[in-house]
C-alpha positions in Angstrom: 69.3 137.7 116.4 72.3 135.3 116.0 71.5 132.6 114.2 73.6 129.0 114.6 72.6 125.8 112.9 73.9 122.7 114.3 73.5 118.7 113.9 70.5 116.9 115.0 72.0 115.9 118.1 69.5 116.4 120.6 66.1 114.6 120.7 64.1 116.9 122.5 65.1 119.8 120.3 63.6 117.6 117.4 60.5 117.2 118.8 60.0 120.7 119.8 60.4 120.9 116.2 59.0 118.2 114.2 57.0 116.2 117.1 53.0 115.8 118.1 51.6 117.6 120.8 50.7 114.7 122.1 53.0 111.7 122.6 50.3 109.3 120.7 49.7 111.6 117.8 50.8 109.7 114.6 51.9 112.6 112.4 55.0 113.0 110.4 58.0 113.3 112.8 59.9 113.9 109.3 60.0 110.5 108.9 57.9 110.1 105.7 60.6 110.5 103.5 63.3 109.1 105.7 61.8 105.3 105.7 60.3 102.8 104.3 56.4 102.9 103.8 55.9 99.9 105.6 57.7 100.7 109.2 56.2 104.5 108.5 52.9 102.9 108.4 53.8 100.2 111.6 55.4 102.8 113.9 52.5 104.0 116.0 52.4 106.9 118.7 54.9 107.4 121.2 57.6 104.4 119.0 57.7 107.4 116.1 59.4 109.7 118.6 61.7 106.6 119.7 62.7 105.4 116.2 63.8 109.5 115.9 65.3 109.2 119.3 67.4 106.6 117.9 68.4 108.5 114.6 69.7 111.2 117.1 72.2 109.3 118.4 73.4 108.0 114.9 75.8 108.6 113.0 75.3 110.8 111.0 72.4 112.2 112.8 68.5 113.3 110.7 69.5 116.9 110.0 70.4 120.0 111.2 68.9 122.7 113.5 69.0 126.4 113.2 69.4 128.0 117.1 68.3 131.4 118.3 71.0 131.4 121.3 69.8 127.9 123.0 66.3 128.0 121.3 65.9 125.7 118.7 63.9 127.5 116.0 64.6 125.3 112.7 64.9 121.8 111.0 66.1 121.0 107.9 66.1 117.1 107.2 69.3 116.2 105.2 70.5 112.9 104.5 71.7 110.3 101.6 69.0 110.2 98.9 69.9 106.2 98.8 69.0 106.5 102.6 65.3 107.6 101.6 62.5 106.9 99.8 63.6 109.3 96.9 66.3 106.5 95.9 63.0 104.8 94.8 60.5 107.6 93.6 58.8 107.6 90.3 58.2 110.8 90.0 61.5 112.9 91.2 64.0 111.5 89.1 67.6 111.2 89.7 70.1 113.1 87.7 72.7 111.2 87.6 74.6 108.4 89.2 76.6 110.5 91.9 76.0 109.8 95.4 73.7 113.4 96.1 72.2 114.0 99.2 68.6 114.9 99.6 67.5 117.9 101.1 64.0 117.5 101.4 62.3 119.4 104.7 62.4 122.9 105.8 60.3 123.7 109.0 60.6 127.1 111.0 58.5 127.7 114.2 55.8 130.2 113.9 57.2 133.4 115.8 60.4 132.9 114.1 59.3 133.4 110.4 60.7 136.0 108.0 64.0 136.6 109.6 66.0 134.1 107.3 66.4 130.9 109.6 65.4 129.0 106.3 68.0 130.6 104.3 70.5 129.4 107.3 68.6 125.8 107.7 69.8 125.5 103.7 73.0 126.9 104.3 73.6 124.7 107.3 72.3 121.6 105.6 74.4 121.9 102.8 77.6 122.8 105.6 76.9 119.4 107.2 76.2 117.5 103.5 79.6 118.5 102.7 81.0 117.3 106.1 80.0 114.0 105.6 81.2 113.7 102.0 78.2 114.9 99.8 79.6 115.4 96.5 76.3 117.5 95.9 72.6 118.3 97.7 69.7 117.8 96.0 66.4 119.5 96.8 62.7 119.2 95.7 61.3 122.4 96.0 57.7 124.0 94.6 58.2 125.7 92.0 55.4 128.3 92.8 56.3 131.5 91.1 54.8 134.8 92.8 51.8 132.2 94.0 51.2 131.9 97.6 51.9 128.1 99.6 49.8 126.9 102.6 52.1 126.7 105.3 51.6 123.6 106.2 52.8 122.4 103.0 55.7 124.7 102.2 57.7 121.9 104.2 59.9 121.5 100.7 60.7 124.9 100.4 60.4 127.0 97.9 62.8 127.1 94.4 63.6 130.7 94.9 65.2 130.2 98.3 67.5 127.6 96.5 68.6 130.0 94.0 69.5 132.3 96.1 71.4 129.2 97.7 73.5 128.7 94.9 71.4 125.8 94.0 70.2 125.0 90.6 67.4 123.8 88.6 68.4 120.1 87.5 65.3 118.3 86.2 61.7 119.3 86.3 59.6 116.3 88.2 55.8 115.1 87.8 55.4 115.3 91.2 52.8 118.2 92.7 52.8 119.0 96.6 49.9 121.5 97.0 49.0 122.2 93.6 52.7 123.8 92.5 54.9 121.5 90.7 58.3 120.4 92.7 61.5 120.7 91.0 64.8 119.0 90.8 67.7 121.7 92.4 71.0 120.6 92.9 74.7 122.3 94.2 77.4 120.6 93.5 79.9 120.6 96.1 82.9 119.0 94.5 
């Protein structure tokens, strides 16, 4: 398997990854994070898909994805934290003043698990961070030990997977994603 993460480029490689089943399902998209509560809570059905249609085509674009040759496998969302709604969080708390990026979703299609595409989504994100001028990537990772995570929630990675990143443990945070803690990691790119 050759692995090749590129920019978020291509909308229907985003919703293969991050999109409902069905065009009027009002799950995630990977917005959450990405934009303010209010227009999360207003964009309805098939307008999430079109507001991530739109971040496609911006500059720069919601992320990265990891390819196995034209099949896109992974997402990693990557952008400025003072682009999301961690700028403003009260419970993962900024560092410092430097302009960090956050790194804060990790999704790999089932059937592609355990063969390191999130060790490339991280590596990638952090490739394309420093592409656009990131003077560092921050990541909010559970902090879960040997403990298992529920899938569905292991969306923020995991703080081993970071260490073994390069990144490192910055600030501990009050904020708990299915009963771990999350953690502050950071790589400085400078």
């Amino acid at each position: 398997m050759s692995i090749e993460v590129r920019p978020a480029t291509v909308f229907e490689d985003v919703r293969t990854l991050v999109g409902p089943k069905s065009p009027d399902a009002n799950v995630c998209w990977c917005l959450s994070y990405r934009i303010p509560a209010k227009l999360n809570n207003e964009l309805r059905g098939p307008a999430r898909g079109e507001h991530v249609a739109g971040l496609c085509r911006a500059d720069p674009p919601p992320g990265v994805i990891a390819y196995d040759g034209d099949e896109p496998v992974g997402w990693a969302a990557v952008a400025p934290r003072s682009a999301t709604s961690f700028a403003r969080s009260r419970t993962i708390p900024h560092v410092d003043d430097l302009p960090a990026w956050s790194l804060w979703c990790i999704r790999v299609r089932p059937g592609h698990r355990k063969q390191g595409i999130s060790h490339a989504l991280i590596a990638g994100a952090v490739d394309f961070a420093r592409a656009h001028g990131a003077p560092a990537v921050e990541a909010y990772p559970l902090d879960n030990g040997d403990a298992k995570v529920d899938l569905t929630m292991a969306y923020a990675g995991l703080r081993r997977n970071f260490e073994r990143a390069g990144f490192t443990h910055a600030a501990d945070t009050t904020s708990v994603l299915a009963g771990h803690p999350r953690v502050v990691m950071r790589l400085d790119l400078r």
